[in-house]
C-alpha positions in Angstrom: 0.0 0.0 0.0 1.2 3.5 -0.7 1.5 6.7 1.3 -0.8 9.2 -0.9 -1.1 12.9 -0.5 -4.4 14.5 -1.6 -4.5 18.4 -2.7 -7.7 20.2 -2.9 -9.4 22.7 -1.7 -12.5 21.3 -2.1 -13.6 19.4 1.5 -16.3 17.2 -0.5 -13.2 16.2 -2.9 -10.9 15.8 0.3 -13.4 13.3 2.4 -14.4 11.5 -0.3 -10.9 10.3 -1.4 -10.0 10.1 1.9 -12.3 7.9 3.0 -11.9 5.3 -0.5 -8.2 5.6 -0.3 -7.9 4.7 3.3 -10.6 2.1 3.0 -8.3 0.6 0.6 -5.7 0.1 2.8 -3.2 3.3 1.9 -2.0 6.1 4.2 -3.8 9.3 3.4 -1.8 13.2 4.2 -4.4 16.0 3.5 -3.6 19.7 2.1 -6.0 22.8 0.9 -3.1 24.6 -0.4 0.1 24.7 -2.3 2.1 26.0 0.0 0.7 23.7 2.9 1.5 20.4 1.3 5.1 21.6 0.4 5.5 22.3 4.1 3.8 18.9 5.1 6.7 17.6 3.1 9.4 18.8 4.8 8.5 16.2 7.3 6.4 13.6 6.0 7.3 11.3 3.1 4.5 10.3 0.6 4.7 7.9 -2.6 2.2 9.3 -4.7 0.0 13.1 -4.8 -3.2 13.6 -6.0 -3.3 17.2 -7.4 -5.8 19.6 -8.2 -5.4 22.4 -10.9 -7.4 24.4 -9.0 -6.1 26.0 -6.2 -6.3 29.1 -3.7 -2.8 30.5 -4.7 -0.3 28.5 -5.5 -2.1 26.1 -8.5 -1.4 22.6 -9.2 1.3 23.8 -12.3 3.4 25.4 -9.8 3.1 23.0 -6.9 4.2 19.6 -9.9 6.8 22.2 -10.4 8.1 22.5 -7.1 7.3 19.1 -6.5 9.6 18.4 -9.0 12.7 20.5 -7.8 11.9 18.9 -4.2 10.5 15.5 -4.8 11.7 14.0 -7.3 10.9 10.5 -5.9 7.0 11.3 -5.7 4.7 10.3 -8.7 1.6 12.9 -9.3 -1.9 12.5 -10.6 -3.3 16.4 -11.9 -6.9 16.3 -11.2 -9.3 18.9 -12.8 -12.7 20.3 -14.1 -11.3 21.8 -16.8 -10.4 18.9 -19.1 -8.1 19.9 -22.4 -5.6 18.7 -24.4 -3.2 21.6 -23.5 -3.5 21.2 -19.9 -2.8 17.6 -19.6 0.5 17.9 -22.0 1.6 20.8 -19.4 0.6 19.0 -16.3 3.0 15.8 -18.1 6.1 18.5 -18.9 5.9 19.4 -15.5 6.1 16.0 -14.0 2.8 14.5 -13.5 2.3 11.0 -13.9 -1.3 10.3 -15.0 -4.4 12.9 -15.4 -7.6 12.7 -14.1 -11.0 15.0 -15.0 -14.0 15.8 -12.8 -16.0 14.1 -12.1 -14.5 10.7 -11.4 -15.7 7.5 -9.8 -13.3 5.3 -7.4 -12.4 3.0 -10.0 -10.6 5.4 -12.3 -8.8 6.4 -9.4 -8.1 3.0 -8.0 -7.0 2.6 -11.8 -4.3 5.2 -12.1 -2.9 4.6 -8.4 -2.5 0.6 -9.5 -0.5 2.0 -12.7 1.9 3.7 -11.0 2.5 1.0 -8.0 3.0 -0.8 -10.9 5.6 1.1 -12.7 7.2 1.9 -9.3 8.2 -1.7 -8.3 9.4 -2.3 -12.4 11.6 0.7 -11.7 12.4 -0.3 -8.4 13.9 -3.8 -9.9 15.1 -2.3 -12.9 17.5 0.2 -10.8 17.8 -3.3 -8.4 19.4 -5.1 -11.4 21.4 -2.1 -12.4 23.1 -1.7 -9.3 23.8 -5.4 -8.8 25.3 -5.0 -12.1 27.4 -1.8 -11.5 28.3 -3.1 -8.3 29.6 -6.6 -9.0 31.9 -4.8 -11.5 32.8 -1.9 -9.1 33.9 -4.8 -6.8 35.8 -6.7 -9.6 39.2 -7.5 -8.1 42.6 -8.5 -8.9 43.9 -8.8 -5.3 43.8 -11.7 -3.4 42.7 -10.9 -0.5 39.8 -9.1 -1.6 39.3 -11.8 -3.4 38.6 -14.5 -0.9 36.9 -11.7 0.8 34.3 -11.7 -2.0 33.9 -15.5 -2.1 33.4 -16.0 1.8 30.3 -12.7 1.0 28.7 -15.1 -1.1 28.7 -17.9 0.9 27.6 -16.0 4.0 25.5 -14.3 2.1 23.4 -17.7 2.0 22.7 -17.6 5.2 21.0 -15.2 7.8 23.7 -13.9 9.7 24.1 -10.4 10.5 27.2 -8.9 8.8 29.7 -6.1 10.0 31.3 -4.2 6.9 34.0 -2.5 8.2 36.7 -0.2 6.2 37.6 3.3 5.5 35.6 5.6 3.4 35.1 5.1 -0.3 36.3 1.4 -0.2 32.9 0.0 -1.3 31.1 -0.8 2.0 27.2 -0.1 0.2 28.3 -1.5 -2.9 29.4 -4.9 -1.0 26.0 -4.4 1.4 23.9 -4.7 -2.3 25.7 -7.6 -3.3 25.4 -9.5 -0.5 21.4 -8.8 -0.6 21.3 -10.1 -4.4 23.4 -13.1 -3.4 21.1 -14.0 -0.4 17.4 -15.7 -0.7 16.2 -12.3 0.3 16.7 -10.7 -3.0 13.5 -10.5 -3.8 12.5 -8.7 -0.4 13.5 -4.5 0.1 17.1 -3.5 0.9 16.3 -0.8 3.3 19.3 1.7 3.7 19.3 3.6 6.9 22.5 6.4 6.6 23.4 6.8 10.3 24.9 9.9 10.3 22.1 11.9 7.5 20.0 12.2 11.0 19.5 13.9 14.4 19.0 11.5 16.7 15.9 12.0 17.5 14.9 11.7 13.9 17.3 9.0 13.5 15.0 6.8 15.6 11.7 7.8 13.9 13.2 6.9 10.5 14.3 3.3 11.9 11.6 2.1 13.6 8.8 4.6 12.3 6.3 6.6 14.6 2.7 7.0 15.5 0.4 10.0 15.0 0.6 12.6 17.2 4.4 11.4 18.6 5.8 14.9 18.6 5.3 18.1 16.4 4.7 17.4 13.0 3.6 13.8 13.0 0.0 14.1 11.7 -0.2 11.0 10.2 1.3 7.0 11.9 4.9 6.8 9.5 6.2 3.2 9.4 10.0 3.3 9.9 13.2 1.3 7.3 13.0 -1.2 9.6 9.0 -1.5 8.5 10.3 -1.4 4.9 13.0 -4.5 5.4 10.7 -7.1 6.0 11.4 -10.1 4.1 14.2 -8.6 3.3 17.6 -6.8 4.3 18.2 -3.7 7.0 21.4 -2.2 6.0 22.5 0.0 8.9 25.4 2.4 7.2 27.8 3.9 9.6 26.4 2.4 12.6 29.4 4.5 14.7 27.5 7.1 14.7 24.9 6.3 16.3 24.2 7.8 19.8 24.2 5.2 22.9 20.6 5.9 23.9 19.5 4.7 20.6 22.0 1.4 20.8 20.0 -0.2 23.3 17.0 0.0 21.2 19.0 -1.0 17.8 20.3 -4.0 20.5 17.0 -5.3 21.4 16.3 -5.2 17.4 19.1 -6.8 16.9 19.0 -9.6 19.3 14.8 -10.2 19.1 14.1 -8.6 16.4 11.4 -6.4 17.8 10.9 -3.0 18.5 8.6 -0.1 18.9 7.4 3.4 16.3 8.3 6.4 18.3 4.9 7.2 20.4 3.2 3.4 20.3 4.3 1.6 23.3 3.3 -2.1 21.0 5.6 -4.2 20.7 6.1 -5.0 17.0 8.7 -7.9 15.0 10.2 -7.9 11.5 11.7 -10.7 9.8 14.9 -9.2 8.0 18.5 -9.8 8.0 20.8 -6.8 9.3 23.8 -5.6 7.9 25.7 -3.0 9.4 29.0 -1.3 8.3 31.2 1.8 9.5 34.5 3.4 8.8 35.2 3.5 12.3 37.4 1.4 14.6 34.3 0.1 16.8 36.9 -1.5 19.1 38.1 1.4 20.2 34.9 2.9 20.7 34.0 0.1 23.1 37.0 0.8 24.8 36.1 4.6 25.2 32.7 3.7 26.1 31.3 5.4 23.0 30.2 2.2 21.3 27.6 -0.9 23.6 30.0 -4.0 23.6 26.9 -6.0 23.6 25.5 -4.6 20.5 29.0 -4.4 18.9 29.3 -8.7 19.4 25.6 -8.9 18.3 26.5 -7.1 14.9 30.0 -8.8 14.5 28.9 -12.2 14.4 30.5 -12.4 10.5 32.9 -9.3 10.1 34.3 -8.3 6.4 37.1 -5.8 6.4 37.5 -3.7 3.0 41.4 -3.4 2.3 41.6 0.4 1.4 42.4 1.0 -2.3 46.4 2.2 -1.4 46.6 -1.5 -0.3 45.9 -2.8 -3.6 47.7 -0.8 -6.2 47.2 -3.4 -8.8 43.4 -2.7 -8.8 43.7 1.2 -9.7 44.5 0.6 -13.4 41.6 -2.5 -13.8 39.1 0.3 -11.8 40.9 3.2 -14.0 39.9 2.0 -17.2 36.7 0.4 -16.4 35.3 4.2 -14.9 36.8 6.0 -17.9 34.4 3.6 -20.1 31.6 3.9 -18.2 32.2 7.8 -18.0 32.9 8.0 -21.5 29.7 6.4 -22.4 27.2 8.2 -20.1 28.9 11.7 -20.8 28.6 11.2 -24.7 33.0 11.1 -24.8 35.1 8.9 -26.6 38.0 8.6 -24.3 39.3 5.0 -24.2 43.0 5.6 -23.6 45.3 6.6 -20.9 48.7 8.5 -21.6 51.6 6.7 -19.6 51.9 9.8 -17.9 48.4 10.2 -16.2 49.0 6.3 -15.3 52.2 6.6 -13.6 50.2 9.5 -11.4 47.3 7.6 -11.0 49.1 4.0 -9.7 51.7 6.6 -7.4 49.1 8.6 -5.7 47.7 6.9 -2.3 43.9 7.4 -2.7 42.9 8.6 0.2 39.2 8.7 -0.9 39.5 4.7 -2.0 37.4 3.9 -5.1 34.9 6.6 -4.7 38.0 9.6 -5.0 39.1 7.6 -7.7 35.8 7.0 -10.0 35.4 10.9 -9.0 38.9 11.7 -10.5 38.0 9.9 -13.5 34.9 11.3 -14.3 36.4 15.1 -14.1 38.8 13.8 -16.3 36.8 12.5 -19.2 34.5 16.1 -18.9 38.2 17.6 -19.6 39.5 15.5 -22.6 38.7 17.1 -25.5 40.1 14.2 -27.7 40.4 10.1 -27.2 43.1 10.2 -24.9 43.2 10.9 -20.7 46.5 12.8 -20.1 48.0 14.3 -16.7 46.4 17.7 -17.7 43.2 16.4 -17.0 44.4 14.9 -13.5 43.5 17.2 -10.3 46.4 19.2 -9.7 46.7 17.3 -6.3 47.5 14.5 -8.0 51.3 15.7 -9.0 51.5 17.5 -5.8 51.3 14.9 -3.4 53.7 12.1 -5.8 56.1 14.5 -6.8 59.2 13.3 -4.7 59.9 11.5 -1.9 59.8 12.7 2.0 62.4 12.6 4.6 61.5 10.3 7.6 61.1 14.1 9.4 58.6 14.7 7.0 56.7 12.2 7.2 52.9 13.2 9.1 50.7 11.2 10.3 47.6 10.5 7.8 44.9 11.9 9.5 47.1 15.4 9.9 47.9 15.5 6.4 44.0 15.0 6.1 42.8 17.5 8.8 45.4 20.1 6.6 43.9 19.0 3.2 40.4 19.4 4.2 40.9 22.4 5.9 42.9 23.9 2.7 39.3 22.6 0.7 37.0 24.1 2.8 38.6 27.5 2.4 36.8 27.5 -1.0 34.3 29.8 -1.6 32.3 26.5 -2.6 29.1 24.1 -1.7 29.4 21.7 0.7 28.5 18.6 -1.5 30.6 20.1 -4.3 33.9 20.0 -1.8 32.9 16.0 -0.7 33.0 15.3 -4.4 36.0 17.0 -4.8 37.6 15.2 -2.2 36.2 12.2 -3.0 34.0 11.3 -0.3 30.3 11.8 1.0 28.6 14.9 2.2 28.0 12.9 5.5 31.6 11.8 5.8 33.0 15.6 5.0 30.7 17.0 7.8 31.8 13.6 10.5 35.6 14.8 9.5 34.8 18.2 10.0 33.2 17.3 13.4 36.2 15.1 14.6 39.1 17.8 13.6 37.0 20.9 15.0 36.6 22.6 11.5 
């Protein structure tokens, strides 16, 4: 069943697909106005919107348009009184779905909202597939250790332990998570993705485990959580270090009974779903600063996989090199499909601090650069040279995360978005905003 806004200004219109909608089992949001439902939004997650042309300010052209910009994820019906040709092109340009003229009965609207469900879960598997794809190929290997890392994944994948992914940044952590879900006899169930640190914690907990009407300011409507979501299938907890220790005890509890409770409904409720969980952080020491539940850390590390970082396996950053500059090449419309000996010799000396994710990134500039068939160092960040020119005296020699601190900090003084500094450095919005929490900046 779907979560279903409904936009009128009409209260006839509103009760009446209110009361079929619900009846059929879906969750039903209510707004009068434009500018209401884009604030109900801002809190509240819906699959699908029911739109009227007709509305008290903002009209239903302008709302699919900032829909659109907002909500990309949300699928749109325009309903109107004012049938014609011209408006149901527009409504279509500017994102809606389906169309829908006054006056309808339930089954044309039952009709419509079983279409898109529909196309949904095709596109839902389609991008299922095509991640399984680019992810077994993202995880392609000539090391051997990563290796036999892969083929012990796909036989524990078989069964319904919990996994702890463990690794630094960029190494491939989700990618693996995905795999190991297609390998497993829950493939066919959700992979539900919870990012640990994209949260506050009290949200954090209300997108886990869901929460009831009326739990605290904003929740109009019951919510269920990722946890809701993973049934039959796979809970893949992503930086689970991040997590505060109030909010261990219950992810302990889920872990160990597989129960738990929506924010603001004391019932106990269970899921059948397998849990992954994976972090960049050293959880060992955590424990040992008392930042981290030991009992929830053994719970999770019943199988642990370690990620080698990419500097640990130099003879993967040619194989990965030329396989992103062909799948760059392709998507950007380029017809790059060589590398000059030059921009090679930079590429295989440079440590990668960023793993595979810098490294993918640094490709991808590149091939936007090349103006003819060959990558050459040109293309290549300018960090690149910097940091492999030479060697270093034992005196200069810093620790990593000092040279990191320095590097980030020398970033940030850009006059430049957030997200486009992460991507520069080759790593997430969430992990720039963690390093800029643990080194003060």
């Amino acid at each position: 069943m779907s979560r279903i806004l409904v936009l009128d200004d009409d209260p006839h219109i509103l009760k009446t697909l209110g009361i079929m909608l619900r009846g059929d089992g879906h969750a039903v949001l209510e707004a009068t106005s434009g500018e209401d439902a884009l604030a109900l939004l801002q809190h509240e997650s819906v699959d699908l919107a029911l739109v009227d042309l007709q509305l008290p300010g903002m009209d239903g052209i302008e709302f699919l348009k900032r829909l659109r910009d907002r909500h990309r994820d949300v699928y749109a019906i325009m309903i109107t009184a004012h049938g014609s040709i011209e408006t149901a092109i527009q409504a279509t340009k500017e994102g809606a779905f389906d169309y829908l003229t006054k006056p309808f009965n339930p089954d044309q609207v039952r009709h419509r909202i079983t279409r898109i469900e529909e196309f949904a879960r095709l596109r839902t598997e389609v991008e299922g597939l095509r991640q399984e794809l680019q992810g077994e190929a993202s995880m392609l290997t000539r090391n051997p250790e990563l290796r036999h890392l892969l083929q012990v994944a796909r036989e524990v994948a078989e069964k319904d332990a919990t996994i702890l992914i463990t690794g630094e940044s960029g190494t491939g952590k989700n990618l693996l998570a995905r795999l190991i879900h297609g390998w497993s006899r829950r493939r066919e169930g959700n992979l539900a993705l919870v990012d640990c640190t994209a949260f506050k914690e009290s949200l954090l907990e209300s997108e886990l485990f869901g929460h009831a009407r009326g739990a605290f300011t904003g929740a109009i409507a019951d919510k269920p959580g990722k946890v809701d979501a993973a049934s039959g299938g796979t809970l893949f907890l992503d930086e689970i270090g991040e997590v505060p220790l109030d909010l261990q005890a219950k992810l302990l509890r889920l872990v160990e009974e597989r129960t738990y409770e929506r924010v603001g409904d004391p019932k106990p409720r269970t899921v059948d779903a397998r849990i992954i969980a994976a972090t960049n952080r050293d959880l060992d020491e955590m424990v040992r600063q008392e930042e981290f539940r030991a009992d929830l850390f053994y719970r999770l590390s019943v199988f642990e996989i370690y990620i080698p970082p990419l500097r640990q396996r130099p003879e993967d950053v040619r194989h990965l090199a030329e396989r992103f500059l062909n799948e760059y090449s392709r998507r950007h419309g380029k017809k790059v499909h060589a590398v000059e000996e030059t921009a090679l010799e930079l590429l295989l000396r440079y440590p990668w601090p960023g793993n595979v994710r810098e490294l993918s990134n640094v490709i991808e500039r590149a091939v936007l650069l090349c103006p003819g068939e060959e990558m050459r160092s040109e293309h290549l960040p300018e960090r690149l040279a910097r940091v492999t020119a030479g060697g270093m005296t034992g005196e200069e020699i810093l620790p990593l995360s000092a040279v990191e601190e320095e590097h980030i900090r020398r970033a940030l003084a850009n006059d430049l978005p957030q997200e486009e500094i992460a991507r520069a450095l080759g790593i997430a919005p969430s992990t720039l905003w963690r390093k800029r929490k643990q080194y003060g900046i």
